[in-house]
C-alpha positions as CSV (number, residue, x, y, z in Angstrom):
1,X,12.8,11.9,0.8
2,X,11.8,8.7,0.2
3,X,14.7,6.4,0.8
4,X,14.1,8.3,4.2
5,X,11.0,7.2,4.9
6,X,11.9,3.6,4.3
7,X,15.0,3.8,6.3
8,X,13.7,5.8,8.8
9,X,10.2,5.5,9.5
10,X,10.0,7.1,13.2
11,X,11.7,10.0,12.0
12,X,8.2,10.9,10.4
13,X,4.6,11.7,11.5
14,X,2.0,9.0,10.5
15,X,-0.1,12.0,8.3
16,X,3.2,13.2,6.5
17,X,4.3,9.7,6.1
18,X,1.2,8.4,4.3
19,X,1.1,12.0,2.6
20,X,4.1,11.6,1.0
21,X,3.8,7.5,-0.1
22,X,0.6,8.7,-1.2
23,X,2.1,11.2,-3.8
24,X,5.0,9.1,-4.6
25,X,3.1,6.0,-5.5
26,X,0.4,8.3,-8.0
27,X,3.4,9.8,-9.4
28,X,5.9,6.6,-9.9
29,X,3.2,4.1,-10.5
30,X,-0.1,5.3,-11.7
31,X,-3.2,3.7,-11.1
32,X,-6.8,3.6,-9.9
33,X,-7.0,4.1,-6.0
34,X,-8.7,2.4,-3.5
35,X,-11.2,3.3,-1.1
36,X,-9.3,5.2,1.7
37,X,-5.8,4.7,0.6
38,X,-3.5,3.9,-2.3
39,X,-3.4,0.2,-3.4
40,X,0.0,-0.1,-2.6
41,X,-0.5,1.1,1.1
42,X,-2.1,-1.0,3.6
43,X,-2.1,-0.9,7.4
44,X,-2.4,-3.2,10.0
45,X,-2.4,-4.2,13.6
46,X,0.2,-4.2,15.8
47,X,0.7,-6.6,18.1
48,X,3.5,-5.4,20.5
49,X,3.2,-4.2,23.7
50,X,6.1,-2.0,24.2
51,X,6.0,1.6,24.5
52,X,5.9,3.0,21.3
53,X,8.6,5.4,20.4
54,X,6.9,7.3,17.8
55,X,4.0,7.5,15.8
56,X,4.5,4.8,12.8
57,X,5.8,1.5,14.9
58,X,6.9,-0.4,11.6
59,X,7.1,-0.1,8.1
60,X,7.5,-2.7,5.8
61,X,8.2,-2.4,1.8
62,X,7.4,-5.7,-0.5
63,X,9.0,-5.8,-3.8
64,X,8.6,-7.9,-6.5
65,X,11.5,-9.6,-6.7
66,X,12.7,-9.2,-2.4
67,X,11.1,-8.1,0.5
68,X,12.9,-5.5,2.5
69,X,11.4,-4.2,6.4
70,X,12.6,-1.4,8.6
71,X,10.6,-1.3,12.1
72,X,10.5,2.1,14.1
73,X,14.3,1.8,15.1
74,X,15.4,1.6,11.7
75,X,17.1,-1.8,11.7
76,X,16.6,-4.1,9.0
77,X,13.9,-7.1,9.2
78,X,14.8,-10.1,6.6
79,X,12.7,-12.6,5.3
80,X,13.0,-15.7,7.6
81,X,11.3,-18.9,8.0
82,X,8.2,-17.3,10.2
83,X,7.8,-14.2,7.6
84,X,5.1,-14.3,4.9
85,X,6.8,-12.4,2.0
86,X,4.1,-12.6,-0.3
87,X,1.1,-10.7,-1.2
88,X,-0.5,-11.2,2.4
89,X,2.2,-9.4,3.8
90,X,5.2,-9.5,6.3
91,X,4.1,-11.1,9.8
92,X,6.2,-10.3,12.9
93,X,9.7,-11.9,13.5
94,X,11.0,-14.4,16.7
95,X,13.4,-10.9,17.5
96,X,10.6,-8.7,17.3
97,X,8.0,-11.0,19.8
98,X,11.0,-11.6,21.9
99,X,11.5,-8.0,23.1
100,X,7.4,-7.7,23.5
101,X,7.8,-10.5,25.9
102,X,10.7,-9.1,27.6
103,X,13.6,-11.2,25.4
104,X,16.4,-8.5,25.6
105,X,19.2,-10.8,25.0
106,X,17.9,-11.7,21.6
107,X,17.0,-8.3,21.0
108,X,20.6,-7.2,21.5
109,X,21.3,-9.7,19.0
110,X,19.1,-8.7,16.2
111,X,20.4,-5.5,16.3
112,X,24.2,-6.9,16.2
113,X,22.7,-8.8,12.8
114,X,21.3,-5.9,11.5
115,X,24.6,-3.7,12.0
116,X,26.4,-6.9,10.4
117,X,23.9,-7.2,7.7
118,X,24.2,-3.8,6.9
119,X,28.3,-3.0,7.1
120,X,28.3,-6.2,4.8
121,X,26.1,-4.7,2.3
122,X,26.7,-2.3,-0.3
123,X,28.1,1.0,0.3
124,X,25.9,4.2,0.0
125,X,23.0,5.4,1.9
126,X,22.6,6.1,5.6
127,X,25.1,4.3,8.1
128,X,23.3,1.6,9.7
129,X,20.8,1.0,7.2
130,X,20.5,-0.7,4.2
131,X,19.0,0.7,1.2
132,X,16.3,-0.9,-0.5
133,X,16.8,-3.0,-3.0
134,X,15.9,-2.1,-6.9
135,X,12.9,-3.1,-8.0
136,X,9.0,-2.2,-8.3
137,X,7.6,-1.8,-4.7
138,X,4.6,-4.3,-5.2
139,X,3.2,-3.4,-1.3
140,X,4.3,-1.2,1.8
141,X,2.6,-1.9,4.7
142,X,2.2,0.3,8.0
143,X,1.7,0.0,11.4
144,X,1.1,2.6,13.4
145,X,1.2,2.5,16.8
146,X,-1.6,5.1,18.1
147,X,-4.4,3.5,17.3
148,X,-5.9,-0.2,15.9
149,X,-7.4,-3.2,17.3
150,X,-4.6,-4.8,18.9
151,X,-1.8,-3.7,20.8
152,X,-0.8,-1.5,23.9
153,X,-3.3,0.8,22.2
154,X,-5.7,-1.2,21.1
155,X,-9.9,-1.3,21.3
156,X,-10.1,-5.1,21.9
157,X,-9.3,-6.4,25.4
158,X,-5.1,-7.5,26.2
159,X,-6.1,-10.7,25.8
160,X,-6.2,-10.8,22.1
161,X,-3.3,-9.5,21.2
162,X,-1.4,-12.2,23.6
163,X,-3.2,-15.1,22.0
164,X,-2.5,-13.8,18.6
165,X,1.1,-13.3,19.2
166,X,1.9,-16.2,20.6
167,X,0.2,-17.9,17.2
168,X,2.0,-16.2,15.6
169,X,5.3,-16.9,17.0
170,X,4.6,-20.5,17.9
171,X,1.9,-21.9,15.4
172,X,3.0,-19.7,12.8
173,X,-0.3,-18.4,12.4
174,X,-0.8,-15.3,10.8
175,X,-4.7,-15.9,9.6
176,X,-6.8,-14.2,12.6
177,X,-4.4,-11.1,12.7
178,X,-4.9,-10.7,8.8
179,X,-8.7,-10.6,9.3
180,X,-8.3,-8.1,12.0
181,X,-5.9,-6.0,9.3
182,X,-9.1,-5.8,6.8
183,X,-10.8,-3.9,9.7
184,X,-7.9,-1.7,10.7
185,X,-6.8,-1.2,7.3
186,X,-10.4,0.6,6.6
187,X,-10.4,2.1,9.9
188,X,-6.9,3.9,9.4
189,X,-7.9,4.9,6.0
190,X,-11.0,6.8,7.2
191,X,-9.1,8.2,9.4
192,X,-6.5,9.9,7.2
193,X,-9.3,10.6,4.8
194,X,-11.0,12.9,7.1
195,X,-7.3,14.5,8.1
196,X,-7.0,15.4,4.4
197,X,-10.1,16.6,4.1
198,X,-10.2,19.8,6.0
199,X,-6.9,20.8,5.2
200,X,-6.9,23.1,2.0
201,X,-3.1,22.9,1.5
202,X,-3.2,19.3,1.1
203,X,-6.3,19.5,-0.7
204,X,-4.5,21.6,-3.0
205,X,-1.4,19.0,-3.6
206,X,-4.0,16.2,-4.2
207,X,-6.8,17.8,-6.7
208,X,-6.5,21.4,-7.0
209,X,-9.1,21.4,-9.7
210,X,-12.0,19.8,-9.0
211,X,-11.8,20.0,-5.2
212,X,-9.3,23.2,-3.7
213,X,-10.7,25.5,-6.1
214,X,-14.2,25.2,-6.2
215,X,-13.8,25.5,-2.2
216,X,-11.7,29.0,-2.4
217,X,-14.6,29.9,-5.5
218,X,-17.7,29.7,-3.1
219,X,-16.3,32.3,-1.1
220,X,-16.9,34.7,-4.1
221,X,-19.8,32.9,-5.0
222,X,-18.5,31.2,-7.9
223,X,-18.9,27.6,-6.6
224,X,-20.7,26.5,-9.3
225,X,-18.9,25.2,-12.4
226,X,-21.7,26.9,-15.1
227,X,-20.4,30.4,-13.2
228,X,-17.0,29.7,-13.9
229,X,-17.5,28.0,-17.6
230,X,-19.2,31.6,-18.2
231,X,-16.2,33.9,-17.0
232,X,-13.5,31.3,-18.4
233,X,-15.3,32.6,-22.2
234,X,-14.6,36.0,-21.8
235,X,-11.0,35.7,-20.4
236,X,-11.2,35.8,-17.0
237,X,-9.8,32.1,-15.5
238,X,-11.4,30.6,-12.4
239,X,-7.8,30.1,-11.0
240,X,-7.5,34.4,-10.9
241,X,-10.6,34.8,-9.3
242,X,-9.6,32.5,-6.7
243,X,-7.1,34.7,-6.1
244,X,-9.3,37.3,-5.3
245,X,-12.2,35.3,-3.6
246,X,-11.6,37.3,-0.2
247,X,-12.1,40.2,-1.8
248,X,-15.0,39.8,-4.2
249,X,-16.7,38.3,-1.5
250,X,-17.0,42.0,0.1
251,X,-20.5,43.9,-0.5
252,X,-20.2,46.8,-1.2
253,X,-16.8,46.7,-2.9
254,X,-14.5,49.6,-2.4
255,X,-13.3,51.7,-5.3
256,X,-9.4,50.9,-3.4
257,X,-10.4,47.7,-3.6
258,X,-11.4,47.8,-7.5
259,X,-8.4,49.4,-8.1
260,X,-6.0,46.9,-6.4
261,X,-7.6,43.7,-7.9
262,X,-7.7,45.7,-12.0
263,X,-4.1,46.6,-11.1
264,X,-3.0,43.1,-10.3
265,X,-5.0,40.7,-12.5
266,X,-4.1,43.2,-16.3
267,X,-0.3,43.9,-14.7
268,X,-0.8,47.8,-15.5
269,X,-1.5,51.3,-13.9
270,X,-5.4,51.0,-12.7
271,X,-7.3,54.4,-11.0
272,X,-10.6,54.5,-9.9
273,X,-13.2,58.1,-10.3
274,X,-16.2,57.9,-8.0
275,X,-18.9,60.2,-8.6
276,X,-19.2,60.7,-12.4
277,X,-21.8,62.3,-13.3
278,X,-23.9,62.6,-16.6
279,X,-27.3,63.5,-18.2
280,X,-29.9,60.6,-18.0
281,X,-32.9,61.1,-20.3
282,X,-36.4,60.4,-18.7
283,X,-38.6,58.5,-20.1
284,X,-41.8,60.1,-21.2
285,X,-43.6,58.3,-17.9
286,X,-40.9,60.3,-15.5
287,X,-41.6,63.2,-16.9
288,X,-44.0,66.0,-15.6
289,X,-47.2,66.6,-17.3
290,X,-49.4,69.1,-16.3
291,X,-52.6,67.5,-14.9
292,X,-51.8,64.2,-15.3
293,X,-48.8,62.9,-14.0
294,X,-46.0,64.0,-11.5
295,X,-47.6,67.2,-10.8
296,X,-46.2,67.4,-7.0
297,X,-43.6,69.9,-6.3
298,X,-40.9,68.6,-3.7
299,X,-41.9,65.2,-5.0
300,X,-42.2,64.0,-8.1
301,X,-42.5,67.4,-10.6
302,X,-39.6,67.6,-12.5
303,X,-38.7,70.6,-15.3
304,X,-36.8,68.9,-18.6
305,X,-36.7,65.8,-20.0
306,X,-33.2,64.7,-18.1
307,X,-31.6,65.1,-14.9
308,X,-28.1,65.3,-13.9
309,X,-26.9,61.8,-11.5
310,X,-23.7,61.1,-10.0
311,X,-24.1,57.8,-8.0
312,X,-24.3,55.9,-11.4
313,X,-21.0,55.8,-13.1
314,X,-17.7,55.3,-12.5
315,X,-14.4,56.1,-14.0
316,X,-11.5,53.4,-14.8
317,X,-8.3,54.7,-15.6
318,X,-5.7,52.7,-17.2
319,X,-2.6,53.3,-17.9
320,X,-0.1,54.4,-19.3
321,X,0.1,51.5,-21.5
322,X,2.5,50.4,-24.5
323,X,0.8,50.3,-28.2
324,X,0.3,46.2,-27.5
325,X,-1.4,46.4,-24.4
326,X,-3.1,49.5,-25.5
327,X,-4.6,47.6,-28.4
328,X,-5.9,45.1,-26.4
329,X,-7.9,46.8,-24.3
330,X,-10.1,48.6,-27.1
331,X,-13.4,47.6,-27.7
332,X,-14.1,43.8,-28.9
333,X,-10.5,43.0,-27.5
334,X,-9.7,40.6,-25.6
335,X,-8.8,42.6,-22.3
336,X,-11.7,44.7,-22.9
337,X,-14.0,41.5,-22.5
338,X,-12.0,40.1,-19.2
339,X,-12.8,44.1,-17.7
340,X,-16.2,44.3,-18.2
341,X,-16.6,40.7,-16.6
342,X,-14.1,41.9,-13.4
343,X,-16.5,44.9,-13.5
344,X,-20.0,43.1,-13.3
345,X,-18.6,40.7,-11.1
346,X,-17.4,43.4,-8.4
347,X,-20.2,45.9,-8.3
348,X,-23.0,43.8,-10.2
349,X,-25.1,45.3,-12.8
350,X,-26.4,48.5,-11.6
351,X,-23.3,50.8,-12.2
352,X,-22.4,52.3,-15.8
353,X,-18.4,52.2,-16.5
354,X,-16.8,55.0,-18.6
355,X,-13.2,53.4,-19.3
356,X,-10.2,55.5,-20.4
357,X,-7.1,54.3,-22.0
358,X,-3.8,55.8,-21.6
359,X,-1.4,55.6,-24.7
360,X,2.2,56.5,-23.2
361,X,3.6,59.0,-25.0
362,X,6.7,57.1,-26.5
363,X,4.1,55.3,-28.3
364,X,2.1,58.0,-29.8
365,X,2.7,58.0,-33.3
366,X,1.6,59.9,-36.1
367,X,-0.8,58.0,-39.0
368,X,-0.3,57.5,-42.6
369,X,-2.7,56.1,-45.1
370,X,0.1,54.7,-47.2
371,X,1.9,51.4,-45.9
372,X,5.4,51.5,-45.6
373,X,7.9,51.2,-47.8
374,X,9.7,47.6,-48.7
375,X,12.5,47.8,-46.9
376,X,11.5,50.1,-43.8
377,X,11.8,50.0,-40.0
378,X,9.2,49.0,-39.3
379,X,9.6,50.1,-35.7
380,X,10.1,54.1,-36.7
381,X,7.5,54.0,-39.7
382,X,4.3,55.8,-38.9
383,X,1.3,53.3,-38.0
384,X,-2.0,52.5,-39.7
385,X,-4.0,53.9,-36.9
386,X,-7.9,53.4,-36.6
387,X,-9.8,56.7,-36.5
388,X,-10.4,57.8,-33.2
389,X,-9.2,55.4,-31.8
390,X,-5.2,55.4,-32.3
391,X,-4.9,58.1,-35.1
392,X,-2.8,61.0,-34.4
393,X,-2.0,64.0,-36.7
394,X,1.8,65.0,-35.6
395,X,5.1,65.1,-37.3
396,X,7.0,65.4,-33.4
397,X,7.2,63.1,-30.6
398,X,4.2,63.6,-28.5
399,X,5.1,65.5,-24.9
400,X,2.5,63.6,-23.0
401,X,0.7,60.7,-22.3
402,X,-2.6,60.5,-24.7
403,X,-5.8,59.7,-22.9
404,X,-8.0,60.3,-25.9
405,X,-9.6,57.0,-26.1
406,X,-12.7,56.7,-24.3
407,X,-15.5,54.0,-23.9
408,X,-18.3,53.0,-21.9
409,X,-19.5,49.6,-20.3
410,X,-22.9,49.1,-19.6
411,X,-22.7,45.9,-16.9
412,X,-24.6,42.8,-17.8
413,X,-25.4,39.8,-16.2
């Protein structure tokens, strides 16, 4: 994709051209960047006044030991007596200011060079351009043509961008369009800076962890990095709740809702039960005492020390499960720590939680308090189960899936 790029700048949008040199130079030579761009990319002015023919006018590529070019067309620019191959960059060529200023013959001719040059050259890569040299790529330089200070697009007055490219043809004077480049070269930056940054997919490529994902978190509000650090502990990664960021952003949460997101982050069989109920004890200042507190009837007189509530638990099913996941998901595990945090985080702290865990019955074993024998299957020897929690008493495969094993969750923050 590359090779390409540098054979065939035109073929590409400015944004996806810089996108990709941007990668390819962080990936092939690594290195501090600069402000706006990386240090091997800079742009400049142009100073032709043709029509441009698509987004990226030229595109030139210094290396350390030769300097290759390829303008918009695709044809090849050498080095010649008028062309700064050094560190200050590649200027424009006699061919290329003779077509601004209406030379066609010559520009005929460059091309017939070009095609020479390049049917002359070694075989391989794309007919009628030649591929760049070997070497480390010290500086590639672009010019687009949509925007700048100089040129048929340009801010400052037509004026300038005469004068300067007839210094630079005649006088060989490339000084007053470098300054210029300092200012454009800033200006472009910005400007593919502020591109990037409102586009999460390409925020994504370039820093998904310290810049994508706390942006997908704060929808869940989980932007802060002492939020995340807190659910990372217990076994829940930020990079799964980011996942699910649209939909623990709803308040209230739906119990289909619950069930989809415990169903997709554990991999296994998740139901949801609304409306559990159970006996809550009152405390002795909720209670009714004749002639001193909650005497009212219809209001606050209640008979017995506990009342019967509904709206306060729920019920999460899970399974069936195989012994290993089974295991995992008993108290102090780790996959019983990741559910109470899903749980808390979902619906807060004000709900109780009475899990149940579903041992499929191909793995329903009876117990024995002996270990096995040296030289045993281990697979068909009868397991060291831990009482009531995976003990069975049987001799016979089990006909149905065991959902014994209960617990409850009391959310915290």
């Amino acid at each position: 994709m590359i090779d390409r790029l540098l054979a065939d700048p035109h073929r590409f949008q400015f944004f996806q051209a810089v996108r990709l040199l941007e990668r390819w130079s962080a990936k092939t030579y690594p290195q501090p960047q600069a402000s706006g761009a990386p240090l091997q990319i800079v742009f400049r002015n142009s100073i032709s006044l043709s029509f441009p023919a698509s987004e990226i006018e030229r595109l030139d590529v210094q290396r350390r030991e030769a300097d290759v070019s390829y303008t918009d067309t695709g044809r090849l620019s050498s080095p010649t007596a008028g062309s700064n191959t050094g560190s200050g960059g590649t200027g424009a060529t006699a061919d290329d200011l003779a077509v601004d200023n209406g030379g066609h013959s010559r520009h005929a001719a460059a091309i017939g060079d070009a095609q020479a040059a390049t049917a002359a050259g070694e075989g391989g890569g794309t007919q009628g351009h030649k591929a760049p040299r070997p070497g480390r790529i010290e500086r590639i330089e672009i010019t687009p043509a949509f925007m700048g200070l100089l040129g048929s697009n340009g801010s400052l007055p037509l004026y300038y961008t005469e004068t300067l490219a007839r210094r630079e043809l005649f006088q060989k004077d490339k000084a007053a369009r470098a300054f210029l480049d300092v200012f454009q070269h800033r200006a472009v930056s910005l400007f593919y800076q502020a591109w990037k940054k409102h586009r999460l997919g390409v925020q994504y490529e370039a820093d998904r962890r310290n810049r994508f994902l706390p942006a997908v978190l704060s929808i869940a509000g989980l932007g802060q990095s002492a939020l995340r650090e807190r659910m990372d502990d217990d076994g829940v990664h930020d990079e799964s709740l980011a996942f699910f960021a649209s939909t623990l952003q709803h308040r209230p949460i739906s119990a289909g809702q619950m069930q989809q997101v415990l169903s997709s982050y554990f991999k296994v069989p998740a139901q949801i039960d609304q409306f559990v109920g159970r006996w809550y004890t009152l405390p002795p200042a909720g209670t009714t005492q004749l002639g001193t507190l909650n005497g009212v009837l219809g209001q606050s007189a209640v008979m017995g020390e506990r009342v019967w509530q509904r709206d306060l638990r729920l019920r999460v099913v899970l399974g069936p499960l195989e012994r290993a996941r089974f295991q995992r998901f008993l108290p102090g595990q780790g996959g019983a720590k990741a559910l109470e945090k899903l749980l808390t985080l979902m619906t807060g702290v004000c709900l109780e939680y009475e899990v149940r865990l579903q041992l499929r019955k191909e793995d329903v074993q009876g117990v024995t308090l002996s270990s096995p024998r040296a030289g045993a299957d281990a697979a068909s020897a009868p397991a060291q189960g831990r009482l009531g929690w995976d003990s069975f008493l049987q001799t016979r495969p089990s006909g149905r899936h065991r959902d014994d094993v209960a617990y409850e969750i009391h959310a915290s923050a």
